[in-house]
PyMOL Python script that loads the backbone (N, CA, C, O; Angstrom):
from pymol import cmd

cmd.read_pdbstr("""\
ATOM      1  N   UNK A   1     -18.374  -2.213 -17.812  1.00  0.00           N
ATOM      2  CA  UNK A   1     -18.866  -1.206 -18.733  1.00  0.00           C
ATOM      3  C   UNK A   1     -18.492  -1.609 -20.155  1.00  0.00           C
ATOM      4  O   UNK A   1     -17.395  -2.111 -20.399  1.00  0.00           O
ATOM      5  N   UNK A   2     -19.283  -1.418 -20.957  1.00  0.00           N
ATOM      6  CA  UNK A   2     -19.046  -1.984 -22.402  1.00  0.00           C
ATOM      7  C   UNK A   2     -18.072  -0.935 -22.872  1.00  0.00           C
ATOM      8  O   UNK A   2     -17.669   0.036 -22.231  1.00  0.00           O
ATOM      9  N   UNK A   3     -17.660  -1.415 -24.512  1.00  0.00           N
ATOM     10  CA  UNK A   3     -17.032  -0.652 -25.324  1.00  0.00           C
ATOM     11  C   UNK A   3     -18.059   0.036 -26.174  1.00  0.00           C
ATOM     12  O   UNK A   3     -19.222  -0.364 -26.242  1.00  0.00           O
ATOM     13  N   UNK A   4     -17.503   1.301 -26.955  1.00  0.00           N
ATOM     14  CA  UNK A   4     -18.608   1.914 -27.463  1.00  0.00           C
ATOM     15  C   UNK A   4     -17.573   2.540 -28.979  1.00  0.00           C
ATOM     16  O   UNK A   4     -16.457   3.060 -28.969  1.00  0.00           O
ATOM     17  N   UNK A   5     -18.479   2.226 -30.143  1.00  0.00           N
ATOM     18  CA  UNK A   5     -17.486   2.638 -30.883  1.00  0.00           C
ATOM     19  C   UNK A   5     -18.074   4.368 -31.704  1.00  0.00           C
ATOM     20  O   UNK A   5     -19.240   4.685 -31.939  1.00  0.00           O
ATOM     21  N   UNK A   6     -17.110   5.003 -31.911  1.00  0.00           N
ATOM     22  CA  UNK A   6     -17.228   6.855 -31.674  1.00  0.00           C
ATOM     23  C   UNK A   6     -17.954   6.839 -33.534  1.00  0.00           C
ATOM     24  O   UNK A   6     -18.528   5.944 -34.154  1.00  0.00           O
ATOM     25  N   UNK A   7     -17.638   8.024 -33.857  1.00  0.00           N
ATOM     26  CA  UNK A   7     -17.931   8.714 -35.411  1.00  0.00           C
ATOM     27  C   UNK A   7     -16.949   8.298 -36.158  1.00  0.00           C
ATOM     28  O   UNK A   7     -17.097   8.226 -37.378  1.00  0.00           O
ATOM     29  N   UNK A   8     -15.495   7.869 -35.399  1.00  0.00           N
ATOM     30  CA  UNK A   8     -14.516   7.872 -36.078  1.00  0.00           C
ATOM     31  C   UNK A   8     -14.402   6.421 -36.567  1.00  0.00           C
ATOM     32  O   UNK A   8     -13.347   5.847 -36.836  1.00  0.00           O
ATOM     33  N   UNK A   9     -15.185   6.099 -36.615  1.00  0.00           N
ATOM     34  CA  UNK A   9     -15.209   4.695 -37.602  1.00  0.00           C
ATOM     35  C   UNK A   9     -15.201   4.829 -39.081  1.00  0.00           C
ATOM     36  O   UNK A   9     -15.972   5.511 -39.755  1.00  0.00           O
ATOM     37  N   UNK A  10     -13.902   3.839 -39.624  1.00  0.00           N
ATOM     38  CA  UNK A  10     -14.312   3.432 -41.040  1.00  0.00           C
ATOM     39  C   UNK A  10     -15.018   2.335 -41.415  1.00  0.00           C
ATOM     40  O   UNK A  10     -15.391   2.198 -42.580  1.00  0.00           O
ATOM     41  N   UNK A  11     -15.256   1.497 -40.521  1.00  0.00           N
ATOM     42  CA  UNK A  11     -16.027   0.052 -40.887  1.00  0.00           C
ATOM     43  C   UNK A  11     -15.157  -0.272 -41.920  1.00  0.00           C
ATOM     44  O   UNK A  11     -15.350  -0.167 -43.131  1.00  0.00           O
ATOM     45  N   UNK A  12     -13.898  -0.793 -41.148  1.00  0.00           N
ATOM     46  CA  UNK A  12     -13.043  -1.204 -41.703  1.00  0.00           C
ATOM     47  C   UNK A  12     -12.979  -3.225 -41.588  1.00  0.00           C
ATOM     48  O   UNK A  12     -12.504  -4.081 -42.334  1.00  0.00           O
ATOM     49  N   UNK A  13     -13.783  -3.286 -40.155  1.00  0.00           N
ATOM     50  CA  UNK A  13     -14.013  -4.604 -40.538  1.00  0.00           C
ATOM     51  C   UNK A  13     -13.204  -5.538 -39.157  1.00  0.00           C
ATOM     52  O   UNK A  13     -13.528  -6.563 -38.557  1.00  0.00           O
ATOM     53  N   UNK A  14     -12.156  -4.698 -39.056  1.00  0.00           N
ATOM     54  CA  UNK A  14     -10.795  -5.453 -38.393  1.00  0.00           C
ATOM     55  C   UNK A  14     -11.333  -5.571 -36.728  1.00  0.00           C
ATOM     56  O   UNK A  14     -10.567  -6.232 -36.027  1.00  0.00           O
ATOM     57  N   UNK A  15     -11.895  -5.313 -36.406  1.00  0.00           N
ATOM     58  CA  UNK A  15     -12.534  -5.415 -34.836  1.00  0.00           C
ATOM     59  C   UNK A  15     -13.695  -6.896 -35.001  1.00  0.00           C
ATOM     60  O   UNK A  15     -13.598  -7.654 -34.036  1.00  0.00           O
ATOM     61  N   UNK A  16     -14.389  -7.197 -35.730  1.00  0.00           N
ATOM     62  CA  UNK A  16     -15.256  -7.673 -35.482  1.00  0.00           C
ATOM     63  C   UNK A  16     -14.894  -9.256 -35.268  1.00  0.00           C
ATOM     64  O   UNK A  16     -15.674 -10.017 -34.695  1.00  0.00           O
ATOM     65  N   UNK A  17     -13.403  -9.744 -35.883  1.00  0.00           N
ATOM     66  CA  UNK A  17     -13.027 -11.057 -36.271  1.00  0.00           C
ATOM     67  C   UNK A  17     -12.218 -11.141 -34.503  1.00  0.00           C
ATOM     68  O   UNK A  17     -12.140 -12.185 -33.856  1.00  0.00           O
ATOM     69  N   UNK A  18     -11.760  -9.926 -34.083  1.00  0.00           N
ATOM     70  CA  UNK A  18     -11.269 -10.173 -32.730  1.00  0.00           C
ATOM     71  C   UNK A  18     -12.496 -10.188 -31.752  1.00  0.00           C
ATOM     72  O   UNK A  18     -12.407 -10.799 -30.688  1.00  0.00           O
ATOM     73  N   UNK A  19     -13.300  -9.719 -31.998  1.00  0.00           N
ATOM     74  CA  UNK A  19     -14.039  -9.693 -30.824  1.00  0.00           C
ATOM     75  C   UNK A  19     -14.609 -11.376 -30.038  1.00  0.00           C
ATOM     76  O   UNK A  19     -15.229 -12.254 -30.639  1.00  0.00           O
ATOM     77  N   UNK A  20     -14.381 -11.395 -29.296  1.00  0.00           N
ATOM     78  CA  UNK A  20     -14.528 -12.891 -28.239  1.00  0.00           C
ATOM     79  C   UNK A  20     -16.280 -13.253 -28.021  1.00  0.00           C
ATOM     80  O   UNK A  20     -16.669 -14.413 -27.884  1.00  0.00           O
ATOM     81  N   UNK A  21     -16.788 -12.610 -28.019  1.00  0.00           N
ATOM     82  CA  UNK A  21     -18.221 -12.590 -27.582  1.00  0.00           C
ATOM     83  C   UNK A  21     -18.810 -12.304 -28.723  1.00  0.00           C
ATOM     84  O   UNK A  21     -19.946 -12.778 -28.730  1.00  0.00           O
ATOM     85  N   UNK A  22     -18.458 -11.549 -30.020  1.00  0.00           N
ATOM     86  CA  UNK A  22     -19.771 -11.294 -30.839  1.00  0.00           C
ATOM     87  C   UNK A  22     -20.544 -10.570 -30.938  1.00  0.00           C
ATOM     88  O   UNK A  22     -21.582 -10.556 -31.599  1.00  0.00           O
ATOM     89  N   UNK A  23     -19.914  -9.612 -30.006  1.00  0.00           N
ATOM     90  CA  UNK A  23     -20.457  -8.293 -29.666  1.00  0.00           C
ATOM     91  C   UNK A  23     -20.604  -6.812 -30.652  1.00  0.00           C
ATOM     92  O   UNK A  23     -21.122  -5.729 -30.378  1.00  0.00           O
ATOM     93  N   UNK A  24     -19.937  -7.281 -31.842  1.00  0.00           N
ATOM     94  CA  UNK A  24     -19.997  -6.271 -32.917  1.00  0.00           C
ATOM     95  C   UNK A  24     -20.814  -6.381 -33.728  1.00  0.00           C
ATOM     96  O   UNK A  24     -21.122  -7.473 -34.207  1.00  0.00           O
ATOM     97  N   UNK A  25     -21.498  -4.951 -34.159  1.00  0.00           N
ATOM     98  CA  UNK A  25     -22.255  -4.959 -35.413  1.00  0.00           C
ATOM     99  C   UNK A  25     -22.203  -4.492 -36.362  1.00  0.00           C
ATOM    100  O   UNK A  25     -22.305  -3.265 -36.389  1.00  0.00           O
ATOM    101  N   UNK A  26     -21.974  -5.413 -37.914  1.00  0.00           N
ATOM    102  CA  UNK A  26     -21.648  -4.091 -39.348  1.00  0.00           C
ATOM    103  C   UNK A  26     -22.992  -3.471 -39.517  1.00  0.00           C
ATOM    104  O   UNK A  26     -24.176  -3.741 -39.311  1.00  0.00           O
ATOM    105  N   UNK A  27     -22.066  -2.277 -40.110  1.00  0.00           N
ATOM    106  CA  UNK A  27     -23.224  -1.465 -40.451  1.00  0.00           C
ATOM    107  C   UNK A  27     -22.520   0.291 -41.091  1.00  0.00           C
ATOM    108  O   UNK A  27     -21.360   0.377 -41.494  1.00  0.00           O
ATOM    109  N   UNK A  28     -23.147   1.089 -41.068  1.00  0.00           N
ATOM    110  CA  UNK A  28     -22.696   2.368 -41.984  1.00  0.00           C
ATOM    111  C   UNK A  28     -21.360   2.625 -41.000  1.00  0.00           C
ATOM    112  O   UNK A  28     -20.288   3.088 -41.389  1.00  0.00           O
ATOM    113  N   UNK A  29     -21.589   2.334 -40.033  1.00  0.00           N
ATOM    114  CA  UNK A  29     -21.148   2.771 -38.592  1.00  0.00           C
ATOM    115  C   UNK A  29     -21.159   1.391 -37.700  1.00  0.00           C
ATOM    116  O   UNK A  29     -22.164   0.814 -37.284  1.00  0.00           O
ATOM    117  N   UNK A  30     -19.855   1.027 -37.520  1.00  0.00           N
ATOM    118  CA  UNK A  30     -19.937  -0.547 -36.424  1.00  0.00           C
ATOM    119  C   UNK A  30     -20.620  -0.079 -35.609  1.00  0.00           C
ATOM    120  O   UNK A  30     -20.681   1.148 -35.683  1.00  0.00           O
ATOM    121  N   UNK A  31     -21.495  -0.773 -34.404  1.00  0.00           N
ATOM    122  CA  UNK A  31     -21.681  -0.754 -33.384  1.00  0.00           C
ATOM    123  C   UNK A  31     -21.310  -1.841 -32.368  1.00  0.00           C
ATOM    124  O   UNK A  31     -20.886  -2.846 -32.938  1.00  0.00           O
ATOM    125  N   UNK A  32     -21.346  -1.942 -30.961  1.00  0.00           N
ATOM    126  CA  UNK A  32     -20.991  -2.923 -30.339  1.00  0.00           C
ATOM    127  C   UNK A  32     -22.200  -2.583 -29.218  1.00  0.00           C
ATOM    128  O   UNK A  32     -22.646  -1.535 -28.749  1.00  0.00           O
ATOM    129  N   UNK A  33     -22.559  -4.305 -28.994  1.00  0.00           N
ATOM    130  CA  UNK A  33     -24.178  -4.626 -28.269  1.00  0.00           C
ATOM    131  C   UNK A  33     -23.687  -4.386 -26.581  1.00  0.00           C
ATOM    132  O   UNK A  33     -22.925  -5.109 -25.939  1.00  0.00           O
ATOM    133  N   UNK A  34     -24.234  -3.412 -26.220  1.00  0.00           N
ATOM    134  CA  UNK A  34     -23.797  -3.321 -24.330  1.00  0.00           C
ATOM    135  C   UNK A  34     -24.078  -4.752 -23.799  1.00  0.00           C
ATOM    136  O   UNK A  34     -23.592  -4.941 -22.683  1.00  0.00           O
ATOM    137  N   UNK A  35     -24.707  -5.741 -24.301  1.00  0.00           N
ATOM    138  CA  UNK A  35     -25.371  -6.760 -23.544  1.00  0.00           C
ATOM    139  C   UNK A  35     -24.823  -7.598 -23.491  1.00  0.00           C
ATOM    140  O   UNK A  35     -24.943  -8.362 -22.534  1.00  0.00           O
ATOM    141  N   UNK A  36     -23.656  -7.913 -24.879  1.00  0.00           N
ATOM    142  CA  UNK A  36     -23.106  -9.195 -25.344  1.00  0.00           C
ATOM    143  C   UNK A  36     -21.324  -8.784 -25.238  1.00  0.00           C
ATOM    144  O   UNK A  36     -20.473  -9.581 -25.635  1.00  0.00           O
ATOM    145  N   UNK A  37     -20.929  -7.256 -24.567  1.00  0.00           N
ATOM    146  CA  UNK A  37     -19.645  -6.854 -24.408  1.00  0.00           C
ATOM    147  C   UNK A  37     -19.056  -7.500 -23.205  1.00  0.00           C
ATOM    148  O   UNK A  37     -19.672  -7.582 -22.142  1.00  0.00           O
ATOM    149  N   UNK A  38     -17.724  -8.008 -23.409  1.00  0.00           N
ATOM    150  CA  UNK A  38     -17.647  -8.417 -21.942  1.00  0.00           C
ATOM    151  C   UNK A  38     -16.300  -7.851 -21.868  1.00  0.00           C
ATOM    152  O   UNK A  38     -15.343  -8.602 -21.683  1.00  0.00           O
ATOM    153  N   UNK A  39     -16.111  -6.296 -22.028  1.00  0.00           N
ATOM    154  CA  UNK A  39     -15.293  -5.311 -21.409  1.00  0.00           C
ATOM    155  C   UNK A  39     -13.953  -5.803 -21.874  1.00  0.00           C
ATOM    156  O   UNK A  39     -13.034  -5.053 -21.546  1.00  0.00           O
ATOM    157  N   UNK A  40     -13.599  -6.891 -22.567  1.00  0.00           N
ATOM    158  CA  UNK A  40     -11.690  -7.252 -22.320  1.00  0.00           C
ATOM    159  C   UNK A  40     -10.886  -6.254 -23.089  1.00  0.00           C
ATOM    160  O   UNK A  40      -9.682  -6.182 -22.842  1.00  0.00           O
ATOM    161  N   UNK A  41     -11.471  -5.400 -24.082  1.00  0.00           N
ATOM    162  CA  UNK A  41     -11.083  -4.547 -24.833  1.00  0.00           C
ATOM    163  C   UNK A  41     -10.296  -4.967 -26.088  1.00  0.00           C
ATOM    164  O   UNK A  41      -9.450  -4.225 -26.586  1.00  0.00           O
ATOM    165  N   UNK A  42     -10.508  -5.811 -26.433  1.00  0.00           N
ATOM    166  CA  UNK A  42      -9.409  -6.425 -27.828  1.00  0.00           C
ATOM    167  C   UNK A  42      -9.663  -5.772 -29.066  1.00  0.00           C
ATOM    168  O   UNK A  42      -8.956  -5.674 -30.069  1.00  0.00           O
ATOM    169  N   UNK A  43     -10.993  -5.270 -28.771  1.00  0.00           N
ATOM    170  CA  UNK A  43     -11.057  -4.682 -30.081  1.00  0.00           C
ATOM    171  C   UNK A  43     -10.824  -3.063 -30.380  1.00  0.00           C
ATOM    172  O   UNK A  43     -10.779  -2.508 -31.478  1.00  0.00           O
ATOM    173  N   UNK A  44     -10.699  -2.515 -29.126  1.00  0.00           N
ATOM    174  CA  UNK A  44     -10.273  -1.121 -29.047  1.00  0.00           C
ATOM    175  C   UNK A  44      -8.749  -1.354 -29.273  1.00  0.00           C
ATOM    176  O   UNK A  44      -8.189  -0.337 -29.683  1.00  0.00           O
ATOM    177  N   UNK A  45      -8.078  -2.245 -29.139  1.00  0.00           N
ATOM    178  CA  UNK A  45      -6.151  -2.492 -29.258  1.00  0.00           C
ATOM    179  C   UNK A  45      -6.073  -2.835 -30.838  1.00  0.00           C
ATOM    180  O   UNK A  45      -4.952  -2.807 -31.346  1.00  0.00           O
ATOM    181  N   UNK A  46      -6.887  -3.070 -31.432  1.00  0.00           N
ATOM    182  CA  UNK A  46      -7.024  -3.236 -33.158  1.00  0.00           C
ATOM    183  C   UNK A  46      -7.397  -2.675 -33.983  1.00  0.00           C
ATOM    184  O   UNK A  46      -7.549  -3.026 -35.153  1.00  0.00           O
ATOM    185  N   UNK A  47      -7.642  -1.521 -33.391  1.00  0.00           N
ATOM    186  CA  UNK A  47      -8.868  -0.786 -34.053  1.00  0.00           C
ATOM    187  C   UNK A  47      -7.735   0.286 -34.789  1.00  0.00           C
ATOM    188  O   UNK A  47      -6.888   0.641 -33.969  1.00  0.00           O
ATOM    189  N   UNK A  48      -7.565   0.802 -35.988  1.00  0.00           N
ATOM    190  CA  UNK A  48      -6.843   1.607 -36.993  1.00  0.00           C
ATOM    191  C   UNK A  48      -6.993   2.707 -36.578  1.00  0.00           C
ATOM    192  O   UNK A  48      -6.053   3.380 -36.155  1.00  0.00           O
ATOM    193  N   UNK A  49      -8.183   3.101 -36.617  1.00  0.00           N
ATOM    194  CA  UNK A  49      -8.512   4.844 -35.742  1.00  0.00           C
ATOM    195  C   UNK A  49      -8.998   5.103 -34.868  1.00  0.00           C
ATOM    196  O   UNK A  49      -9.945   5.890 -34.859  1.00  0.00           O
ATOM    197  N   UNK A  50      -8.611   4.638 -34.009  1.00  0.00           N
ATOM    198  CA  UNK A  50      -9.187   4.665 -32.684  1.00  0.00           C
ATOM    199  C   UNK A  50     -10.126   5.077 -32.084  1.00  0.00           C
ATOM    200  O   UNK A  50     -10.421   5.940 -31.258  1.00  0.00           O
ATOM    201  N   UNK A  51     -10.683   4.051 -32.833  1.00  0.00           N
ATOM    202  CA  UNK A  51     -12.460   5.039 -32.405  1.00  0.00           C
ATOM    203  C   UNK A  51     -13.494   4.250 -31.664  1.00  0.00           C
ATOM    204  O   UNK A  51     -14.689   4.474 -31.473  1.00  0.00           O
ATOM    205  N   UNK A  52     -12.430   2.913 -31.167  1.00  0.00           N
ATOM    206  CA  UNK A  52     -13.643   1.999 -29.895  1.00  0.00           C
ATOM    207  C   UNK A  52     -12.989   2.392 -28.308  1.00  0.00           C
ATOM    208  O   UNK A  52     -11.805   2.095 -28.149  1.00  0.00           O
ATOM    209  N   UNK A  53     -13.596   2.935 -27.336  1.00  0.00           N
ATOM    210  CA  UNK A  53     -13.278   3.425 -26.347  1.00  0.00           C
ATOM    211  C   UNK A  53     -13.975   2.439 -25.156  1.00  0.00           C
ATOM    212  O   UNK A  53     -14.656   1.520 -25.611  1.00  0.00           O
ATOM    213  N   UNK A  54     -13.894   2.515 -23.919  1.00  0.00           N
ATOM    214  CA  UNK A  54     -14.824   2.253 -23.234  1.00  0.00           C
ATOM    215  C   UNK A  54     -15.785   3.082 -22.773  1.00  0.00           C
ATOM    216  O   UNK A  54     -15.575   4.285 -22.619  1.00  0.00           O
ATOM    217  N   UNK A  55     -16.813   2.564 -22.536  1.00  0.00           N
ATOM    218  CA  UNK A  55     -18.324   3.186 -22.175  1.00  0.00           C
ATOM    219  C   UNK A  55     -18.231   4.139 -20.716  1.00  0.00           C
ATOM    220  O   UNK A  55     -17.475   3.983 -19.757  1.00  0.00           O
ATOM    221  N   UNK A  56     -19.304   5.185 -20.944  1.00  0.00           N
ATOM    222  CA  UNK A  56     -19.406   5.712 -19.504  1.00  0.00           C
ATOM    223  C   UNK A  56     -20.341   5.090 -18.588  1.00  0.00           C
ATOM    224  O   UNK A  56     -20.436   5.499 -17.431  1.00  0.00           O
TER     225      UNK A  56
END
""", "prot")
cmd.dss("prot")
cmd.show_as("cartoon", "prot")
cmd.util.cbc("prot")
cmd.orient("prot")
């Protein structure tokens, strides 16, 4: 199941340099691609406000 990142984003930036796959996207609001996630969670353990979770 992918990671999914919430409202509580600042697009602060700091997730996207950990992510292993490339799976993040800038924007007003990060997003992360269900297709290109491969679940290890590194970027929810970096994340300032905890606002990348895993997916339902």
């Amino acid at each position: 199941m992918a990671y999914v990142i919430s409202d509580d984003c600042i697009a602060c930036g700091t997730c996207i340099d950990e992510c292993p796959s490339e799976a993040i996207s800038e924007g007003e609001k990060y997003s992360i691609n269900p297709d290109l996630c491969v679940d290890c969670g590194t970027c929810a353990g970096v994340c300032p406000s905890e606002a990348i979770h895993p997916g339902e």
